[in-house]
VMD Tcl script that draws the C-alpha trace (Angstrom):
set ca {
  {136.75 150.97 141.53}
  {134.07 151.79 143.46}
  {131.83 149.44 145.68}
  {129.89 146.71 144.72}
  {126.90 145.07 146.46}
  {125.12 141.94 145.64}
  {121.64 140.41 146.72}
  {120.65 136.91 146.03}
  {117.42 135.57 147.20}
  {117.39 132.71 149.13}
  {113.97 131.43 148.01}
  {111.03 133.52 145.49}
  {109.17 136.29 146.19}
  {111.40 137.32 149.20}
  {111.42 141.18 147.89}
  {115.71 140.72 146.97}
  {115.03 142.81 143.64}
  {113.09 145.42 145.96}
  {115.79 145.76 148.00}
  {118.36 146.19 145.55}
  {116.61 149.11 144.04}
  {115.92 150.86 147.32}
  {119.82 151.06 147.94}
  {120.59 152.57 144.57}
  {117.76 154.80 144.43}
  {118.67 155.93 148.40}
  {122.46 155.89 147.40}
  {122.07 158.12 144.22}
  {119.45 160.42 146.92}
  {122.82 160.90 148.75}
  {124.67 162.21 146.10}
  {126.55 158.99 144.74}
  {127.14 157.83 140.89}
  {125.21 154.76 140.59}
  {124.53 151.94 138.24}
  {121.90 148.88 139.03}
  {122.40 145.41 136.85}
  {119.83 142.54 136.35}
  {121.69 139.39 136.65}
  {118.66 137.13 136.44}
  {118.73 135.58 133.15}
  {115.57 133.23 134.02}
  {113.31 136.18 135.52}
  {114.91 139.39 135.88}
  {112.34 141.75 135.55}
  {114.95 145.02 137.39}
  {113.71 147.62 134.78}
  {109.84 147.01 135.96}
  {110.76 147.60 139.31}
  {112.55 150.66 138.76}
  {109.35 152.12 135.99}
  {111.65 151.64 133.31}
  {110.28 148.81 130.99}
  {108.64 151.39 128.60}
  {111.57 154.33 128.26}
  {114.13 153.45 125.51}
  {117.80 152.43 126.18}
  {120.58 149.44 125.93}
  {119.90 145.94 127.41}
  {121.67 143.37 127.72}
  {121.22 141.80 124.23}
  {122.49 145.54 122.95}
  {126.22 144.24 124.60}
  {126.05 140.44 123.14}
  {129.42 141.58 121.01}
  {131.53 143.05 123.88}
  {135.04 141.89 124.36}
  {137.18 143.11 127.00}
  {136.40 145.70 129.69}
  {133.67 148.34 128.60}
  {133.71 151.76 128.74}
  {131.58 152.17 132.36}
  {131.14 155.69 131.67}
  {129.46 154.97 128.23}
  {127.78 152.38 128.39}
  {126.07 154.31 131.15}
  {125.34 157.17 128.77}
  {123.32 154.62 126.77}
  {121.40 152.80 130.08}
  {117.43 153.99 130.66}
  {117.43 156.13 134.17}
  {115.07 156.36 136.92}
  {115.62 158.57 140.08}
  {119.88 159.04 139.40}
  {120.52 155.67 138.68}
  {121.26 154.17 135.39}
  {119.96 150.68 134.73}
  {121.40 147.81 132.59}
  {118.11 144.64 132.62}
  {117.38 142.57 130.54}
  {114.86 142.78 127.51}
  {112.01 143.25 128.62}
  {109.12 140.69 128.39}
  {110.74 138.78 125.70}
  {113.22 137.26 127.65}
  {116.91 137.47 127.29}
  {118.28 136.16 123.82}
  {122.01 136.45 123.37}
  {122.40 136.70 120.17}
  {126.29 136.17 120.04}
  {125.99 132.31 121.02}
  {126.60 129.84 118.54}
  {124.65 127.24 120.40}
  {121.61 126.58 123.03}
  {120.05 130.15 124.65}
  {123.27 131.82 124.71}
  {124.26 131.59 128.53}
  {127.74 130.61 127.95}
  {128.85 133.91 125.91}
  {126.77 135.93 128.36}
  {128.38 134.32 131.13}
  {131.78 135.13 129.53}
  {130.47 139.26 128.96}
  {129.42 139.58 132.36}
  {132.87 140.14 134.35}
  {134.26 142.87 132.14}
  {130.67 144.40 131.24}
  {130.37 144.63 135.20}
  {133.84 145.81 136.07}
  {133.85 148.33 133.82}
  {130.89 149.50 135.26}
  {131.88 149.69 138.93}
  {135.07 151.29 137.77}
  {133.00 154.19 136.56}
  {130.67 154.42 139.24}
  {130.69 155.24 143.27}
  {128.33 152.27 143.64}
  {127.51 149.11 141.74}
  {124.12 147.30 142.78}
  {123.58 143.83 141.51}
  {120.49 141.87 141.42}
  {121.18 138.20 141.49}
  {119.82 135.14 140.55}
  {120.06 132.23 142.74}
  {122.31 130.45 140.47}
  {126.07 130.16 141.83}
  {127.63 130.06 138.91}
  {126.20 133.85 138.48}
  {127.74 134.91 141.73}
  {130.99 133.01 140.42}
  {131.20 135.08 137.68}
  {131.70 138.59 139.41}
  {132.66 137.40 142.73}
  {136.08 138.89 142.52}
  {134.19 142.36 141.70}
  {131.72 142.36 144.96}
  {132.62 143.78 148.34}
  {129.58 142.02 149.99}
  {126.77 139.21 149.55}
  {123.35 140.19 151.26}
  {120.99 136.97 151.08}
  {117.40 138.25 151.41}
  {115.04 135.89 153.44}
  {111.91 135.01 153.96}
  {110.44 133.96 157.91}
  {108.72 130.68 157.07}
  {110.39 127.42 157.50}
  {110.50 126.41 154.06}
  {112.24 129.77 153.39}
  {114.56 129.67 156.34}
  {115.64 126.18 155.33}
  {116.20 127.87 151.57}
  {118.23 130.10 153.25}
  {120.31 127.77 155.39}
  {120.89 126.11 151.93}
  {122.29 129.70 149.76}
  {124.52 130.88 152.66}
  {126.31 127.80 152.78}
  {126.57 127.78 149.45}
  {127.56 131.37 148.83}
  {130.35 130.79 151.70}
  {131.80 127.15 150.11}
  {132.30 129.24 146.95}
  {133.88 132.89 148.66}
  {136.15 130.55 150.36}
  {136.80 128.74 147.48}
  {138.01 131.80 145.10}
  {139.71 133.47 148.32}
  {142.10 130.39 148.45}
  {142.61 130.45 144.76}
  {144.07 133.60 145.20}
  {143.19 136.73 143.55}
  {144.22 138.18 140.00}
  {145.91 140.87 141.06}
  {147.68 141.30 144.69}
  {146.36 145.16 145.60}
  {142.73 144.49 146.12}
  {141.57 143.44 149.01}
  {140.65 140.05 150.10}
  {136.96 138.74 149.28}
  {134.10 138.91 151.76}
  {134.12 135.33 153.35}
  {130.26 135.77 154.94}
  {127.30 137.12 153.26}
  {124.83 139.14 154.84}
  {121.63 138.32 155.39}
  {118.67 140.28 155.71}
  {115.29 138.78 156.62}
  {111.92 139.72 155.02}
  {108.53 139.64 156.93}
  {105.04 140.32 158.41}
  {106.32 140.32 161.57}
  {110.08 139.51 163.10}
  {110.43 138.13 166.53}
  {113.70 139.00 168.18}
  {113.63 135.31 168.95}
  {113.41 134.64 165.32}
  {116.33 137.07 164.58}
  {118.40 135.28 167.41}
  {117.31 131.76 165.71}
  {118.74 132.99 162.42}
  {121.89 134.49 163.50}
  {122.48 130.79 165.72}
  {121.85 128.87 163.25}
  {123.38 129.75 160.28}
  {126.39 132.04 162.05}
  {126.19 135.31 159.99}
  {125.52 138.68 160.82}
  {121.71 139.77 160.35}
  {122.72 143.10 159.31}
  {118.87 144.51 158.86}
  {115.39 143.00 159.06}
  {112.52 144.60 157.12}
  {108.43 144.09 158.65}
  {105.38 145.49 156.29}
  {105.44 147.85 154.20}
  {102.34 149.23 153.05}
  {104.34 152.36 151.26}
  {105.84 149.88 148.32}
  {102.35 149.09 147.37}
  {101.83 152.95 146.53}
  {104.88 153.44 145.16}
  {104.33 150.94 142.35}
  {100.93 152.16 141.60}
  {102.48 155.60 140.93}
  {105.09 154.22 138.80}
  {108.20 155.45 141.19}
  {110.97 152.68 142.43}
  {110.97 151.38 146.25}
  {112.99 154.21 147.98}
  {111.86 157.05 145.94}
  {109.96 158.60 148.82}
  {112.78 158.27 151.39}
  {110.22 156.33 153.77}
  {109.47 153.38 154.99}
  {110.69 149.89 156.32}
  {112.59 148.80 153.16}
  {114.44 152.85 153.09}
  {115.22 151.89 156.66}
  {116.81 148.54 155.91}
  {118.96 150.07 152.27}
  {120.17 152.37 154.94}
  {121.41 150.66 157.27}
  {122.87 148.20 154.11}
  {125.09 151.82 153.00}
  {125.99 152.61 156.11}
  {127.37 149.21 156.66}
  {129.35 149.08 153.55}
  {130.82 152.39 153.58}
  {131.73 151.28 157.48}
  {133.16 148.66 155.57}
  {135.27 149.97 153.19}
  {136.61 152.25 155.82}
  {138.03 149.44 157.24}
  {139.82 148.31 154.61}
}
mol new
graphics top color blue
foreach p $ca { graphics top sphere $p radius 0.5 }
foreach p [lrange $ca 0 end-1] q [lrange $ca 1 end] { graphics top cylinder $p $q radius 0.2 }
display resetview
């Protein structure tokens, strides 16, 4: 299996879905095999952000019947793809119906899909990107997949208190499965903190030392303006696609740290 990285967003409109695409498109630019999936059943919106929402190709409702692990390799084949990296989102601006549910919108049999729909995925890929919602029972559901967390924040105080909030929570529930145990004795044990990046205007190194302080995890990148993402939207081309900039910079650094990571292990 190859690795798997996960961003949640601590509060909206912090840029975690921006950031997510920037470290597939800059991991794929290195020569990786890489697949992004939208796990935001409210609002995922991961095929607009990558220019995709018009080119033809499965979504999620296209799996709805899928029992047991899936074929990564593909179910790839059949994902729209934008710079090297094949996408699995949700359907577009309709929302995401699950048609397989007996009852209510269909979250439970999605909920059940999304483990083996995911690790078939990252067994047939170098890297697996996933773009969170901030609902923990999401992160429950592939948390035995994920090699590391990265919480995107905002600098305000309303979204540094959000933040204070989702990395305690998203540490309460790695430590929860890790003493559970895991299914199967050869992988290694789950990441017990989540990264955190923060997101704005302008950082203060007293704000970074604030954050790390405070909430005790490692603030493995921070990311200021970026006036290039603006551009990069209007011309219809993911963030990363020109290799420039302060969010390139920060999915960097993310890679570097992971494969430093896995190393490691």
């Amino acid at each position: 299996m190859g690795n798997v990285i996960a961003f949640v967003p601590a509060s909206g409109g912090v840029g975690s879905s921006t950031l997510a695409v920037a470290v597939a498109v800059r991991a794929a630019a290195a020569g990786r095999s890489v697949v992004a999936v939208d796990l935001d059943r409210v609002s995922g919106c991961l095929d607009v952000v990558f220019g995709l929402e018009q080119e033809p190709g499965w979504r999620w409702p296209e799996l709805a019947d899928v029992a047991g692990l899936v074929d990564g390799l593909g179910l790839a084949d059949e994902l729209p793809v934008s710079c090297g990296v094949a996408v699995l989102s949700g359907s577009g601006g309709a929302g995401w119906v699950w048609p397989a549910a007996d009852e209510g919108d269909g979250a439970g049999g999605w909920a059940e899909s999304l483990p083996d729909v995911v690790a078939g995925l990252a067994d047939a890929h170098d890297l697996t990107v996933l773009d969170l919602s901030r609902d923990p029972s999401v992160l429950a559901g592939v948390a035995l997949l994920v090699d590391a967390v990265v919480v995107v924040s905002g600098t305000q105080v309303p979204q540094l208190c959000a933040t204070s909030a989702v990395v305690t929570g998203v540490r309460r529930l790695l430590r929860r499965l890790r003493d559970a145990g895991r299914s199967w004795d050869a992988e290694p044990l789950l990441p017990i903190e989540p990264w955190v990046v923060l997101r704005g205007d302008r950082i203060e190194p007293d704000l970074e030392d604030l954050v790390v302080d405070g909430l005790d995890v490692p603030l493995v990148a921070t990311i200021g303006d970026d006036r290039r993402l603006a551009s990069e939207v209007t011309e219809g081309l993911p963030p990363g696609a020109r290799g420039r900039g302060e969010v390139v910079r920060a999915a960097d650094d993310l890679l570097l740290r992971l494969t430093d990571q896995a190393v490691a292990a």
